[in-house]
C-alpha positions in Angstrom: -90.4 -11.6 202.8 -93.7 -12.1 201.0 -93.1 -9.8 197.6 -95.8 -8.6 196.9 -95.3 -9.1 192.9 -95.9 -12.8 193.5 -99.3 -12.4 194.3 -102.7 -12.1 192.5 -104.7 -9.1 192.2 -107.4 -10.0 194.5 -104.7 -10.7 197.2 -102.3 -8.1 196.9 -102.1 -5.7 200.0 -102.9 -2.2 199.2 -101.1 -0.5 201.9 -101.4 3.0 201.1 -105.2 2.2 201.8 -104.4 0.2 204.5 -105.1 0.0 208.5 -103.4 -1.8 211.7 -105.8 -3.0 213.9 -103.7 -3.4 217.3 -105.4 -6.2 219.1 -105.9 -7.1 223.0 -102.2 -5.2 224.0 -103.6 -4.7 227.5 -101.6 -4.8 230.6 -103.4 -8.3 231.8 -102.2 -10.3 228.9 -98.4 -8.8 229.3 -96.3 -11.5 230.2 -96.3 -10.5 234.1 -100.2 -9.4 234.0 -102.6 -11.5 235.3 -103.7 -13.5 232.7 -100.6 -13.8 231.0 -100.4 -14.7 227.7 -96.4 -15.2 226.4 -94.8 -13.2 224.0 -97.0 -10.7 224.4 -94.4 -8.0 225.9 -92.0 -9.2 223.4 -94.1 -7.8 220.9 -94.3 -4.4 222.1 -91.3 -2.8 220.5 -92.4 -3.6 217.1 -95.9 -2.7 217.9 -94.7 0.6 218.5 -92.8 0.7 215.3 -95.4 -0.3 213.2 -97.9 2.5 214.7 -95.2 4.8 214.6 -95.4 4.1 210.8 -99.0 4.6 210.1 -99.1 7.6 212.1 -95.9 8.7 210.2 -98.0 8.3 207.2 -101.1 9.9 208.2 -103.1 6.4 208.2 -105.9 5.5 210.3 -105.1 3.5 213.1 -107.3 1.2 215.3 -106.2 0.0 218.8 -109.2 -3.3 220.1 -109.8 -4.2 223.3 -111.6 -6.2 225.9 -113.4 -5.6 228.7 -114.7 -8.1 231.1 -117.8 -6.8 232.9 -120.9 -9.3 233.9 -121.7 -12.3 232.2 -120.8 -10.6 228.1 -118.1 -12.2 227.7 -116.8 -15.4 225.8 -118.6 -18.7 227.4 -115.4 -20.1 227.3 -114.0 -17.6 229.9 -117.3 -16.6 231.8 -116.7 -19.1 235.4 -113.4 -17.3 235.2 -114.6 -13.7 235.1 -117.6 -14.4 237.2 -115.2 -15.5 240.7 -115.5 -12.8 243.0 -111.0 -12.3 242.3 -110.9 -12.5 239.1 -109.3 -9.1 238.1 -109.1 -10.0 233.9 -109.5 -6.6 232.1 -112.1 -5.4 234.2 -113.0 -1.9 233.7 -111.1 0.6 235.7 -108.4 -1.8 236.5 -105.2 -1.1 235.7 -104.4 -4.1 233.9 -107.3 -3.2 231.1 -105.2 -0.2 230.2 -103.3 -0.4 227.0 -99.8 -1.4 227.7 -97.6 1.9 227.7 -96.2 3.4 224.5 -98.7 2.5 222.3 -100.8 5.1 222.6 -100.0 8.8 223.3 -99.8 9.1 226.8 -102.0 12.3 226.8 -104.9 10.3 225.6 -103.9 6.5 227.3 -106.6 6.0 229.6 -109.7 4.3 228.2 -112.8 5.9 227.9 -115.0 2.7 229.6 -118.5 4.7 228.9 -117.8 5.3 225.6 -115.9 2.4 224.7 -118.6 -0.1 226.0 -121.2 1.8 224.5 -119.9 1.1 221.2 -118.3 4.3 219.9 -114.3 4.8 219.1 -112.5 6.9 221.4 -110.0 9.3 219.7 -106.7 9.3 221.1 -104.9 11.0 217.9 -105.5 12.9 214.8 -106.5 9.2 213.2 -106.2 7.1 215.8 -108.9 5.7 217.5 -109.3 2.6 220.6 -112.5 0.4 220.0 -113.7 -2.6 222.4 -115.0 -5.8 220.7 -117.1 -8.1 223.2 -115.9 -11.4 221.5 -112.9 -12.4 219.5 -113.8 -10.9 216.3 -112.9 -7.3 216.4 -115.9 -7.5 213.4 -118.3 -9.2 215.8 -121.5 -6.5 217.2 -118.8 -3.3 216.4 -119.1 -1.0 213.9 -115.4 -1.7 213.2 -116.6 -2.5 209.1 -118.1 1.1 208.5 -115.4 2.8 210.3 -112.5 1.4 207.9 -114.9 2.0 204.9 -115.6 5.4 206.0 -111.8 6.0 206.1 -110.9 4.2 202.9 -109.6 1.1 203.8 -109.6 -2.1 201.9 -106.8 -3.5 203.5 -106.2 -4.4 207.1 -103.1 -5.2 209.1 -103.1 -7.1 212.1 -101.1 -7.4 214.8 -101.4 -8.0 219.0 -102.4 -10.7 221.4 -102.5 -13.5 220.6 -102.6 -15.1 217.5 -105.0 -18.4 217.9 -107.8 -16.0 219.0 -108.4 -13.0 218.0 -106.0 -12.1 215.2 -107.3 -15.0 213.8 -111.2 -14.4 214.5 -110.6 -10.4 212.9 -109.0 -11.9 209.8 -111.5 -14.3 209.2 -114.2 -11.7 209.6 -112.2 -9.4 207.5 -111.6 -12.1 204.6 -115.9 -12.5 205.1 -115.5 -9.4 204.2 -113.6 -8.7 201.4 -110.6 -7.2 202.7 -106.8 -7.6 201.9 -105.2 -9.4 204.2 -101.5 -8.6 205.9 -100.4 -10.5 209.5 -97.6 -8.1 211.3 -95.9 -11.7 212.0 -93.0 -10.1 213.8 -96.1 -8.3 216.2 -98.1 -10.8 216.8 -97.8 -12.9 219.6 -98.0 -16.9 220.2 -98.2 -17.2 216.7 -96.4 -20.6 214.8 -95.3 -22.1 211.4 -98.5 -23.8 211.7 -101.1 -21.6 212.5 -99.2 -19.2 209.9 -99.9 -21.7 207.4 -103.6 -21.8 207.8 -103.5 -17.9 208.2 -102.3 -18.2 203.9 -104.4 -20.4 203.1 -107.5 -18.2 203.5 -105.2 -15.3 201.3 -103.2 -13.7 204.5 -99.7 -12.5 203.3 -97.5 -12.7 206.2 -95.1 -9.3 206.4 -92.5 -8.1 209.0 -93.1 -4.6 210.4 -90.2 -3.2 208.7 -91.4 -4.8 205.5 -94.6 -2.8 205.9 -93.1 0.3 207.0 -90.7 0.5 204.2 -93.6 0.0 201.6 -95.4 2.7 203.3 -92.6 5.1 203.2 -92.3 4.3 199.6 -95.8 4.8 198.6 
């Protein structure tokens, strides 16, 4: 464990002023989906723990995902996406749906015209599902304003899969000026490695029970 007493002041987590941001859990990227990504349905139990937590705690939550629709999409992925059976997170599918239990089931299907058109769907009392059109959950969202408007200084993040977007978000967060925290334990295809450049940009590294223990304390 990372204790938090260890730390300076201007990289100490607040977490009572804090915010998960649930990246990419999508049915596609689940280990069986169709653009697997591994670990990824490993991850889902403590997924569900940690928002469990927050909601537990009245904290806003923020589930991210992609959508794959015409040519806006990475550059890296677009001859992928743009053959005729491709089927990676396009809109309607079933495998862009958030992977069960992370969201409340009353309020699990996605919203694509609202999603796409930039705007956070509400599928709980502070729990809202956003769609990025890059890596960076930060990149062309209003993702910034949103977690200002709610009081965050801190962000948490967790999902699929590490050496892409997790990372992306956090650098955009550090850019700017949040506290960092990385839900290791949630956070899938992510090694001792790519944890170490993760700290060296002022990410402190927690397990979910680690954060939901603070936040029961607090």
């Amino acid at each position: 464990m990372t204790d938090p007493a260890d730390l300076d002041d201007y990289v100490r987590p607040h977490l009572n002023s804090s915010a998960p941001l649930v990246i990419d859990m999508q049915n596609d990227f689940a280990d069986d989906g169709t653009c697997p990504v591994p670990g990824t349905t490993g991850i889902v139990p403590h997924l569900g723990d940690l928002v469990e937590a927050y909601r537990r705690a009245g904290r806003p939550i923020v589930h991210v995902v992609r959508l794959y629709a015409g040519d806006d999409v990475d550059r890296v992925r677009r001859a992928a996406i743009t053959r005729d059976d491709a089927r990676i997170v396009r809109p309607g599918t079933p495998g862009s749906q958030i992977i069960s239990g992370l969201v409340p089931p009353a309020t699990a299907m996605l919203d694509l015209n609202l999603l796409t058109a930039g705007e956070f769907q509400q599928v709980g009392p502070r729990e809202t599902v956003m769609w990025k059109p890059r890596w960076s959950a930060f990149h062309r969202t209003d993702l910034d304003a949103h977690l200002r408007g709610s009081g965050v200084d801190t962000v948490v993040v967790a999902g699929c899969n590490f050496p892409n977007c997790p990372r992306a978000t956090l650098f955009d967060a550090s850019a700017r000026d949040y506290r960092l925290v990385l839900a290791a334990d949630a956070t899938s295809r992510l090694t001792p490695d790519r944890l170490g450049d993760a700290r060296s940009i002022g990410v402190v590294p927690f397990t979910v029970a680690e954060i939901a223990g603070i936040l029961g304390s607090d």
